[in-house]
C-alpha positions in Angstrom: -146.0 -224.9 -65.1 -145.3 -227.0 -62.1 -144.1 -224.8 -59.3 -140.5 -226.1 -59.3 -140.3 -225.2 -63.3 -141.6 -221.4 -62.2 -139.1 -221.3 -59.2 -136.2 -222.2 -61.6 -137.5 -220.0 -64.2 -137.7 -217.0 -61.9 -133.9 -217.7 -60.7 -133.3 -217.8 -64.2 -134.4 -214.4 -64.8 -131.7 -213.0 -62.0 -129.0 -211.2 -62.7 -125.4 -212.7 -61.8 -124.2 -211.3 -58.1 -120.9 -212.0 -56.1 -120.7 -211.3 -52.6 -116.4 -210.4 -52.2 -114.2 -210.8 -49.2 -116.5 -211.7 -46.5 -116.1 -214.5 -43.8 -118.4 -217.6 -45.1 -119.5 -220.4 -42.8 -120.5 -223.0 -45.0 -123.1 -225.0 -42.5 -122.0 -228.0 -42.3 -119.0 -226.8 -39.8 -116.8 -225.1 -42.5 -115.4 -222.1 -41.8 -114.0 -220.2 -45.2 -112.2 -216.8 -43.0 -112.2 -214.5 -46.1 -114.0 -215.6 -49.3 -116.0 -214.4 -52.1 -119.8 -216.3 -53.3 -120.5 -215.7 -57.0 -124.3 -216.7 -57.8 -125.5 -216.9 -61.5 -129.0 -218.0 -62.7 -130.2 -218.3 -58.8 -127.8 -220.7 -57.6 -124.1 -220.7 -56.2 -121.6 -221.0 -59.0 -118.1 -220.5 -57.2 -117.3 -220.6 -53.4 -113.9 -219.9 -52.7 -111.0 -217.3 -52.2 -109.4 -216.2 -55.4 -111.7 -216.6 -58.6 -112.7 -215.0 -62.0 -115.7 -213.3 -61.6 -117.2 -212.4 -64.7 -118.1 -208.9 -66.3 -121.2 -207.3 -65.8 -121.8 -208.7 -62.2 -123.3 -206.7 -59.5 -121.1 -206.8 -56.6 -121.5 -206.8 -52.5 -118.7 -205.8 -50.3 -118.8 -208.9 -47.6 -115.7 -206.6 -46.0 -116.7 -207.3 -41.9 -119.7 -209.4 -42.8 -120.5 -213.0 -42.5 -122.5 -214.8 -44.5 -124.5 -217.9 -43.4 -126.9 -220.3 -45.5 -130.7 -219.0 -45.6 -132.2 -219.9 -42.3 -135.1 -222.3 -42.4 -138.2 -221.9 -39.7 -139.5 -225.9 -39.8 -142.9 -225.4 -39.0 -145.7 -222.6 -39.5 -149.2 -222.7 -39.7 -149.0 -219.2 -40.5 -149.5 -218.2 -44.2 -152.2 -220.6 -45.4 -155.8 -220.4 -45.8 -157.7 -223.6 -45.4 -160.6 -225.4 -47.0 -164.1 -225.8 -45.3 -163.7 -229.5 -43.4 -165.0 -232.3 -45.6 -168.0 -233.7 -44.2 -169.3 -237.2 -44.6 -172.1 -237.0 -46.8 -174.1 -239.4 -45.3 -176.7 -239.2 -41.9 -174.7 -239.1 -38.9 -176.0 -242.4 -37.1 -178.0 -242.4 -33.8 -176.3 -243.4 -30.7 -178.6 -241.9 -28.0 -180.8 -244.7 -28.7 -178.4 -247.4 -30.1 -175.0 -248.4 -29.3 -173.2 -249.4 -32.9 -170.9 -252.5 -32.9 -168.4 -250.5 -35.3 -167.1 -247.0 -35.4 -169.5 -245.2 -37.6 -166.8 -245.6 -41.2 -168.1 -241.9 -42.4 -166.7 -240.2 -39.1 -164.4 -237.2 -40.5 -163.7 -235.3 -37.5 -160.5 -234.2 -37.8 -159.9 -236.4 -40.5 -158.2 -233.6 -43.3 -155.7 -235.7 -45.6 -157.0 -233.8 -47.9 -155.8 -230.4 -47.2 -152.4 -229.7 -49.2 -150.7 -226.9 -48.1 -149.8 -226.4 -51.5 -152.7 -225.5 -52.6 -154.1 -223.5 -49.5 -151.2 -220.1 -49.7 -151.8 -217.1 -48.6 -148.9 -215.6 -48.7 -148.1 -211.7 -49.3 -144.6 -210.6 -49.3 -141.9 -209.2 -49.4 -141.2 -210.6 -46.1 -139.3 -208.3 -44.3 -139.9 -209.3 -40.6 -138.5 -213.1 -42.0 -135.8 -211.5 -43.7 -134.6 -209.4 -40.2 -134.7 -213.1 -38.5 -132.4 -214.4 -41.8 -135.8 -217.0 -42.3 -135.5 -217.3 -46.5 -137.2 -220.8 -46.4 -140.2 -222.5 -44.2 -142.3 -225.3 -44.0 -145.6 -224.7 -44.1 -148.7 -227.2 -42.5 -152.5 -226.7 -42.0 -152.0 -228.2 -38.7 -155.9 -228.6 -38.3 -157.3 -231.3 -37.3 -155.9 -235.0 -36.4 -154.4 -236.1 -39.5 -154.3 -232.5 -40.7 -152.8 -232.7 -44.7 -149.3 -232.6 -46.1 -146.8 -229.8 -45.7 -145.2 -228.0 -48.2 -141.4 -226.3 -48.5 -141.6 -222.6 -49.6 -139.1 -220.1 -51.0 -139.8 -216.5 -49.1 -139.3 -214.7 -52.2 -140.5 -211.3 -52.8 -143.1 -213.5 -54.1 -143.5 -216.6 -52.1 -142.9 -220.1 -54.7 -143.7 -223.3 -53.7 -140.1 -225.4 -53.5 -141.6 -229.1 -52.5 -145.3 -229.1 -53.0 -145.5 -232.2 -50.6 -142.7 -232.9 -47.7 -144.6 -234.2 -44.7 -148.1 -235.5 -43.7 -149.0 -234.0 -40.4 -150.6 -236.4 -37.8 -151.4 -233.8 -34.7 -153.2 -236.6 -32.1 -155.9 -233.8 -31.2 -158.9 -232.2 -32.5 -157.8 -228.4 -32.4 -154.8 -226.7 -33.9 -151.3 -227.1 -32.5 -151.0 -223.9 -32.1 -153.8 -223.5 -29.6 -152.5 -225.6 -27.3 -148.9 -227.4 -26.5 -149.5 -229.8 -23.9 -150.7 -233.2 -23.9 -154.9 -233.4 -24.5 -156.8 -232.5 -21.6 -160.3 -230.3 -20.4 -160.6 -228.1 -23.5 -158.0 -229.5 -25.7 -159.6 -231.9 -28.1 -162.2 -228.8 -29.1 -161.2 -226.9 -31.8 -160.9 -223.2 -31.8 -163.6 -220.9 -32.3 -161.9 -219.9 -35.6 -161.9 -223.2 -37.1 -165.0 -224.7 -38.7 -165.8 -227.9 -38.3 -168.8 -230.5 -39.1 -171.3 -230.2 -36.4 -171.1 -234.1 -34.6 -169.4 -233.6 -31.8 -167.8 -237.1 -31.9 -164.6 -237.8 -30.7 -163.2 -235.4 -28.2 -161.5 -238.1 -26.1 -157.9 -239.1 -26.9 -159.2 -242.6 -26.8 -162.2 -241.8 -29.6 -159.5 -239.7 -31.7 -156.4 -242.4 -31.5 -159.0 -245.2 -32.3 -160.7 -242.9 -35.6 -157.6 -241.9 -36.9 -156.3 -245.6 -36.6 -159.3 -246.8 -38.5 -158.8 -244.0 -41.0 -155.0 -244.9 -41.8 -156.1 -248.5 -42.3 -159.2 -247.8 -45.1 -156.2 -245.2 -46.7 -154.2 -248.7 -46.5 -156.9 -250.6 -47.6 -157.6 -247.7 -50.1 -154.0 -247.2 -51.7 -154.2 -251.4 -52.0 -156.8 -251.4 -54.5 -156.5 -250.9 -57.7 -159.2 -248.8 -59.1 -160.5 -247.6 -55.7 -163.7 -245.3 -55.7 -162.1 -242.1 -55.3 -162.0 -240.3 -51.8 -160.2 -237.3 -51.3 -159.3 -237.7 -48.1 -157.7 -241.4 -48.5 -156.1 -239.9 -51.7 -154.6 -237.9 -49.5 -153.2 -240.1 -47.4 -151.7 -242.0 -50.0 -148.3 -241.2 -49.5 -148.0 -241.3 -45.9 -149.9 -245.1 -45.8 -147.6 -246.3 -48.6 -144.5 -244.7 -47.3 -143.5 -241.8 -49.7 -144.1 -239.4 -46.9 -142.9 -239.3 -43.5 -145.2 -238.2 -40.5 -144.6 -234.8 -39.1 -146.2 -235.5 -35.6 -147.0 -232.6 -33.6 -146.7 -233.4 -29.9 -145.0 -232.3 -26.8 -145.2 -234.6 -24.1 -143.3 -238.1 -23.6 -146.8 -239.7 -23.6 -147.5 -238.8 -26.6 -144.2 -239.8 -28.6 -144.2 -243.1 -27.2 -148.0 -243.1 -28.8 -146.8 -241.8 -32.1 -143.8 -244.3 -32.1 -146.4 -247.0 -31.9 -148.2 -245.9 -35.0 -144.9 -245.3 -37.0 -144.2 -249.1 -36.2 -147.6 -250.5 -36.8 -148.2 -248.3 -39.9 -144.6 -248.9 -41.4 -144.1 -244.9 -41.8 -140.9 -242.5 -40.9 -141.5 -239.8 -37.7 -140.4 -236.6 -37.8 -141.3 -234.8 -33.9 -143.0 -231.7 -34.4 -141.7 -229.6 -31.3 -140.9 -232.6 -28.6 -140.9 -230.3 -25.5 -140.5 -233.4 -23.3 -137.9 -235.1 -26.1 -134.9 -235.6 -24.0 -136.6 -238.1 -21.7 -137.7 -240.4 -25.2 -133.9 -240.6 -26.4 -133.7 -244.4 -26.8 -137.0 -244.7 -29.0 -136.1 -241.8 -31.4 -132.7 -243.2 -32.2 -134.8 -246.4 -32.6 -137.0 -244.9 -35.2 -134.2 -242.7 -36.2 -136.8 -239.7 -35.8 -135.6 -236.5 -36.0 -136.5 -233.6 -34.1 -137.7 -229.7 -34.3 -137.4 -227.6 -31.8 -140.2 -225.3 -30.5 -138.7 -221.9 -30.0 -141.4 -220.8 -27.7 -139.2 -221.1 -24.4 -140.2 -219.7 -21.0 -137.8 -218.0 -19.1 -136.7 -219.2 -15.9 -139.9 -219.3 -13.2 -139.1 -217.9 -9.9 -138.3 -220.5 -6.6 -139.2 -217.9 -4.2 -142.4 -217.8 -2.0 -144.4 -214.4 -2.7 -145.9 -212.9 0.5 -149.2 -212.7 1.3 -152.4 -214.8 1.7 -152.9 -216.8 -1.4 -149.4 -218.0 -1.8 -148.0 -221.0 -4.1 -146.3 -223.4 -1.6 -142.3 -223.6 -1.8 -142.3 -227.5 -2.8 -144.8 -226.5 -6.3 -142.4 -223.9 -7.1 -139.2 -225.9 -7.1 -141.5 -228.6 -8.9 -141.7 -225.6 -11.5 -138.8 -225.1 -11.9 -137.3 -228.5 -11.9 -139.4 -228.8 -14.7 -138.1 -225.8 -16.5 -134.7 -226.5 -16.2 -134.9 -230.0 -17.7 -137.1 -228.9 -20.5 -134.6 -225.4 -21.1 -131.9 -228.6 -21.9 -133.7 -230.5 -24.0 -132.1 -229.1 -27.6 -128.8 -230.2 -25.8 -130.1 -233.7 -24.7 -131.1 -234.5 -27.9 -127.6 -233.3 -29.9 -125.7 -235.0 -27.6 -127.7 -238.3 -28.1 -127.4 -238.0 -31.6 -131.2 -236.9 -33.0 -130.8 -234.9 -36.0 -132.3 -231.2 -35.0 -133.7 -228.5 -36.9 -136.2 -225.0 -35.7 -139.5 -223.8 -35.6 -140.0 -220.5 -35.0 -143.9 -219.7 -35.6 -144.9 -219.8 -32.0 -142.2 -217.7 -31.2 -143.0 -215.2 -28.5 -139.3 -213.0 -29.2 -138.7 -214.3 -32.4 -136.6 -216.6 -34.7 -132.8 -216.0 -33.8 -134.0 -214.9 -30.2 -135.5 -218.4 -29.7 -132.2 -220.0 -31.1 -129.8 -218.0 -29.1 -131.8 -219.2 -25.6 -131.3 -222.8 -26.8 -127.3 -222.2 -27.1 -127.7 -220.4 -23.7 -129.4 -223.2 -22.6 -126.2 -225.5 -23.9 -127.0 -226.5 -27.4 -123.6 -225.5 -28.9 -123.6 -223.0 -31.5 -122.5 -225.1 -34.1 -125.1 -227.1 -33.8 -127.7 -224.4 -33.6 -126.5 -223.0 -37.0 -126.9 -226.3 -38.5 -130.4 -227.2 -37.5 -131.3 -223.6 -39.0 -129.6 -224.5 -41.9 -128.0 -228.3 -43.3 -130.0 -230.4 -40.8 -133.5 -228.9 -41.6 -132.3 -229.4 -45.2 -131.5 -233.1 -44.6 -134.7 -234.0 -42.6 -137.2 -232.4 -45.4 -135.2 -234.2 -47.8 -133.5 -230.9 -49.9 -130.0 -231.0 -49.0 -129.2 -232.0 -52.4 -130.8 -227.7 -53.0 -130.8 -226.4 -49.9 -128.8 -226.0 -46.5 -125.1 -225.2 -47.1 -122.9 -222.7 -49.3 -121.6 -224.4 -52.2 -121.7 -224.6 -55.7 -124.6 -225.7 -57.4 -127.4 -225.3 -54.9 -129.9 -222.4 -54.9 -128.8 -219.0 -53.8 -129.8 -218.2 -50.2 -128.2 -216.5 -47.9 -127.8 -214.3 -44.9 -125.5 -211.5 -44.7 -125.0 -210.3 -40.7 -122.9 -208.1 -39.1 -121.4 -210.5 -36.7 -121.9 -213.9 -35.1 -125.4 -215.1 -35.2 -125.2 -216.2 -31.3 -124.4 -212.9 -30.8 -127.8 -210.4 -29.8 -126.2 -207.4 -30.9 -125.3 -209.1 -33.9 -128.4 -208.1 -36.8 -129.1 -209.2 -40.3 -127.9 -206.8 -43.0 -129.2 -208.1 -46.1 -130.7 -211.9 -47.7 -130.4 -213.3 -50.8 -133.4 -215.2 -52.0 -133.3 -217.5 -54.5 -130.3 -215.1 -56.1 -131.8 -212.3 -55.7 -130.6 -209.5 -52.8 -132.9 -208.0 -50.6 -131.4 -205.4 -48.4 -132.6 -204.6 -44.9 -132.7 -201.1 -43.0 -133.4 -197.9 -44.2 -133.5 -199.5 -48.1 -135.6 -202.2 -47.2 -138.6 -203.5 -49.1 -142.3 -202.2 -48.4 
């Protein structure tokens, strides 16, 4: 069975539940003040505040709760265990002693179109510190390399299921892991971590060697995808739906540098952008509304740096400090920058230092209003991986997931009570799942 038939015959398998008298926000600015959810087969049958509710059903008080759709995280490398790098198969040419004309074709450094997320879970649950964030769904990406595979969109079920097998192909613009470094390429950056095994040429390191390989590589996946009996390659089979336009590009980048790079790519390749944490976002306004390229926000914010000169000898001058913290205070804005220009938003919270919700509350104390926070946890993140149709708001006919809090969301002492995954209830606290 594909995993969208075992998804919907797992919801199928749970029994009815309606959550009664609770305060619903709906997620797309809705606000129903005292309603009741009834959820049959998995999904959301009836939204509203006076309905039948049929026998049989388990019930939830929702008295002094509020209920908000299942909180996507947008991006984690977390939770996947990837292949051994394709290598070339053929002698790695000789340029002590020669200088080729060409790029040497068989180069894949980097190069890992072939890694599907899908296919690469390791996933354990139940997922109880997700659940205490109210995280039900996430997007999931090898990140690994330059063109590092295609995301997938999973359900954090008791038993994680695979939702959308393919919703992105990540292009990364280093040779390392995202997550080893956010800032644009420099020194040590285009190595890749100890952990990660590569083929042993060393060739490229430079930004200039890995923009110009992973140019030449989206052009033979062009080339490739063109033909019509091609010789098969993994790796440009890979690549297939990003070069032919079924899948947008989830770049992962920070600076402005490299989203105007990116944005030249998207234009000469023909493909959609979506801006894998942006920290430098708000000053590249103009050419994301040009490409229409949404945005997800890197939760990983730094609290404010100090302006004031320590004592003693080895002191950092005043003027670098305020640098710092100009700096800080543009980039602590940037969620706000980007709402107000109009760039759809939605949250990653992988790199997270404090966590999910923590990371989302510092972006509405930085001025990202909460009601746009709450939507790029929930509706936008739906929109931008294509599932809104499924996923993102409470209302009738899309699947069943949900977080039940004791207060407002924005609010710390608010926590999460309970989830419901994919219809099924999961309570936090003393009863919560081992």
């Amino acid at each position: 069975m594909t995993p969208l038939l075992l998804l919907s015959a797992y919801m199928a398998a749970t029994p009815p539940l309606v959550i009664v008298g609770a305060r619903i926000e709906v997620g797309d600015g809705r606000i129903i003040p005292v309603g009741s959810i009834l959820i049959e087969d998995g999904k959301i049958s009836t939204v509203g505040d006076n309905f039948e509710v049929p026998t049989g059903t388990t019930s939830i008080d929702g008295k002094g709760l509020t209920v908000y759709p299942g909180f996507i995280d947008a991006y984690s490398t977390s939770g996947l265990k990837l292949p051994t790098p394709r290598t070339s198969g053929t002698p790695i040419p000789d340029t002590r002693n020669t200088a080729p004309a060409s790029m040497w074709k068989e180069n894949r450094r980097g190069i890992r179109g072939d890694v599907k997320a899908a296919k690469c879970l390791d996933l354990k649950g139940p997922f109880t510190e997700k659940y205490k964030d109210g995280i039900t769904y996430g997007v999931l990406s090898g990140g690994d390399g330059t063109l590092a595979g295609s995301a997938t969109l999973v359900s954090f079920a008791t038993e994680a299921a695979v939702v959308v097998p393919e919703v992105a192909s990540e292009i990364v613009f280093r040779g390392g892991r995202p997550g080893a470094g956010m800032t644009e390429m420099g020194g040590g950056q285009g190595r890749p971590p100890a952990t990660t095994s590569e083929p042993t040429y060393a060739y490229p390191q430079t930004l200039l060697g890995i923009t110009a390989l992973m140019r030449q590589t989206l052009y033979d996946a062009k080339s490739y995808a063109e033909k019509t009996n091609p010789k098969e390659d993994p790796t440009y089979e890979g690549l297939r739906p990003l070069v032919t336009g079924k899948l947008p590009a989830l770049s992962t980048l920070s600076s402005g540098r490299e989203i105007a790079r990116v944005a030249h790519f998207a234009n000469e390749f023909g493909f959609k952008l979506i801006i894998n944490g942006g920290l430098d976002a708000y000053r590249m306004t103009e050419t994301l509304k040009k490409l229409s390229a949404p945005v997800i926000i890197n939760l990983d914010l730094t609290d404010e740096p100090t302006r004031k000169v320590a004592e003693g000898r080895d002191v950092t001058p005043q003027a670098v400090l305020d640098d710092r913290w100009k700096t800080w205070k543009e980039r602590s804005g940037n969620a706000k920058v980007l709402n107000e220009a109009g760039i759809p938003l939605a949250v990653r919270g992988s790199l997270g230092t404090k966590g999910y919700l923590a990371g989302v509350r510092k972006l509405i104390e930085y001025g990202l209003p909460r009601e746009a926070a709450l939507k790029a946890m929930t509706s936008g993140a739906a929109k931008i991986f294509g599932v809104s149709d499924r996923l993102g708001t409470i209302e009738a006919g899309k699947i069943a997931n949900l977080v039940i809090m004791n207060g407002d969301f924005a609010n710390e002492k608010s926590t999460v009570v309970s989830v419901v995954v994919d219809g099924k209830s999961i309570v936090l606290g003393a009863n919560a799942p081992k």
